[in-house]
C-alpha positions in Angstrom: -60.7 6.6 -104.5 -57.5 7.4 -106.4 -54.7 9.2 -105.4 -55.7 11.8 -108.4 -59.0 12.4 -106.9 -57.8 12.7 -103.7 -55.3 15.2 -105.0 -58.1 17.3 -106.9 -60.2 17.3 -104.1 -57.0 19.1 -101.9 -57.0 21.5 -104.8 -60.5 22.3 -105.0 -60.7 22.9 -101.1 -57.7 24.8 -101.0 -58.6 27.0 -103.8 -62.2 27.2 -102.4 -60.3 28.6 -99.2 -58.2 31.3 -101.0 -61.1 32.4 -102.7 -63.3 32.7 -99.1 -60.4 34.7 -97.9 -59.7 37.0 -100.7 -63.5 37.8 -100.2 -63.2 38.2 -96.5 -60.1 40.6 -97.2 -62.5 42.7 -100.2 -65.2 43.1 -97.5 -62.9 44.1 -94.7 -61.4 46.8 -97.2 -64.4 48.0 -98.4 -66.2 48.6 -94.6 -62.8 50.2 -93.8 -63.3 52.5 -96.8 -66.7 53.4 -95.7 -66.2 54.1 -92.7 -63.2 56.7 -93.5 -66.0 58.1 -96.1 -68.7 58.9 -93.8 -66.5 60.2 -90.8 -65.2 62.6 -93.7 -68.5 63.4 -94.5 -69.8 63.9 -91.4 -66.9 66.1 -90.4 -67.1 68.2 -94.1 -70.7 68.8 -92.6 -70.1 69.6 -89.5 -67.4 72.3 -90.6 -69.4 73.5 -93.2 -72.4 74.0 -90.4 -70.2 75.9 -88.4 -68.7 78.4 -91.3 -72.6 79.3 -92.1 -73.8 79.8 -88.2 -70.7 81.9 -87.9 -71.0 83.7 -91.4 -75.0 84.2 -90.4 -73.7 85.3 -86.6 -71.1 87.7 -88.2 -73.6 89.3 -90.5 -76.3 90.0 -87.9 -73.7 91.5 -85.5 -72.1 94.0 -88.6 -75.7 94.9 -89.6 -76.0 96.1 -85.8 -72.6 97.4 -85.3 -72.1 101.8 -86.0 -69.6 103.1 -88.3 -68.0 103.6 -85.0 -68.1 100.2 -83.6 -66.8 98.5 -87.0 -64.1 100.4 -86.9 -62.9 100.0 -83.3 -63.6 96.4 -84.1 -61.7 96.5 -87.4 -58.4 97.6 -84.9 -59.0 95.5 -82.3 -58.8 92.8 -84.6 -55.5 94.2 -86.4 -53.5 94.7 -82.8 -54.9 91.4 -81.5 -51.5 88.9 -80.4 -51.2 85.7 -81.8 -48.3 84.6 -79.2 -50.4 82.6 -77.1 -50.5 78.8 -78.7 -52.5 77.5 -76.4 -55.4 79.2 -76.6 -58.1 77.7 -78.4 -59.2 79.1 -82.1 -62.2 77.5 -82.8 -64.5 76.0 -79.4 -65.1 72.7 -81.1 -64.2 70.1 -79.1 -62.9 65.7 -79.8 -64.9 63.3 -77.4 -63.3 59.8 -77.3 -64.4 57.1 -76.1 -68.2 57.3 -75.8 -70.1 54.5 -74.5 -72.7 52.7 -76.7 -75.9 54.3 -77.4 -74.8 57.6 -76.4 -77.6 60.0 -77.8 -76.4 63.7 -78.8 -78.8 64.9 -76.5 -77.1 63.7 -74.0 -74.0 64.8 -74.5 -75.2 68.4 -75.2 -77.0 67.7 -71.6 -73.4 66.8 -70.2 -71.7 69.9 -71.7 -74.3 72.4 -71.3 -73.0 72.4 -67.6 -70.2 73.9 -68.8 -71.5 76.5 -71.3 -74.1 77.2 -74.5 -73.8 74.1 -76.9 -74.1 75.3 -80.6 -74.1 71.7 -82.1 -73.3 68.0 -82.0 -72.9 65.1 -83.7 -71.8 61.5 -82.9 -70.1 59.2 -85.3 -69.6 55.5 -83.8 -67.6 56.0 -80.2 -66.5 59.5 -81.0 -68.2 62.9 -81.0 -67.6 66.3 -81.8 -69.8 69.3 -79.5 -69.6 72.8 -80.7 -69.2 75.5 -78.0 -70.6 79.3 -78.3 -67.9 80.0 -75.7 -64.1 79.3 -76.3 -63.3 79.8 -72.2 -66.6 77.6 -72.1 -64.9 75.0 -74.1 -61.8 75.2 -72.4 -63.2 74.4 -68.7 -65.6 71.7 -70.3 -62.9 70.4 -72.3 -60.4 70.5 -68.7 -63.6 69.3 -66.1 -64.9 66.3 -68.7 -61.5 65.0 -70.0 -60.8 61.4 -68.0 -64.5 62.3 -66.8 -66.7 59.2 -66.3 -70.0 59.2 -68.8 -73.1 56.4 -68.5 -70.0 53.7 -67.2 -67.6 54.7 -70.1 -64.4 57.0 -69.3 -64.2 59.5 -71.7 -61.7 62.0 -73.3 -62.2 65.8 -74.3 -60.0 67.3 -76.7 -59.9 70.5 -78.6 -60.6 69.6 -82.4 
């Protein structure tokens, strides 16, 4: 064997090698996309879920409200303080850290001790749970956070 072919055969293999890595690399990138895509997706739907059950909630309860009632409700809701930060806007609720295999009916199990669940949905080790109740959300959200779940601690955040 030359020193040539020896040489071209170094070449070939290292070449070889860059090529396996820049493919490794694409592949890594592209699951990475993906997976940004879908939890984007999922959270579009979700959001979008929620606008029509509270759309179709708000138009049963106007059809049913008086003159009267619509407009106490109509100044209530101008004289109503926004001062207090803390308070939660919307009872939809982060979970971290959920083991593997967790079902969403189990996790609507877990939180219905708390208060009506509206909806769930579980993307990979995360969820999102939709409360009816934002006082419901806010002592399921303070009794579950650090709270252990099926050997896994999880973590309850307000979305």
């Amino acid at each position: 064997m030359s020193s040539d072919s020896g040489i071209d055969f170094m070449t070939a293999t290292i070449n070889l090698l860059t090529f396996y890595w820049i493919g490794i690399f694409q592949l890594v990138n592209a699951a990475s996309t993906l997976h940004i895509s879908i939890v984007t997706i999922v959270e579009k739907k979700t959001d979008d879920q929620s606008t029509k059950n509270e759309s179709a909630a708000a138009e049963v309860n106007n059809n049913n409200a008086t003159d009267e009632e619509k407009k106490d409700d109509a100044k209530n809701a101008s004289t109503k303080s926004n001062d207090n930060v803390d308070e939660l806007q919307v009872p939809k609720l982060f979970v971290g850290r959920l083991p593997s295999g967790t079902k969403e009916s189990q996790l609507k199990e877990l939180f219905s001790t708390y208060g009506q669940v509206t909806h769930c949905d579980i993307v990979g080790k995360y969820g999102f749970v939709h409360m009816k109740d934002k006082e419901e959300a806010r002592v399921a959200m303070e009794k579950l956070n650090n709270h252990s779940f099926n050997g896994s601690t999880i973590s309850v955040q307000v979305h």
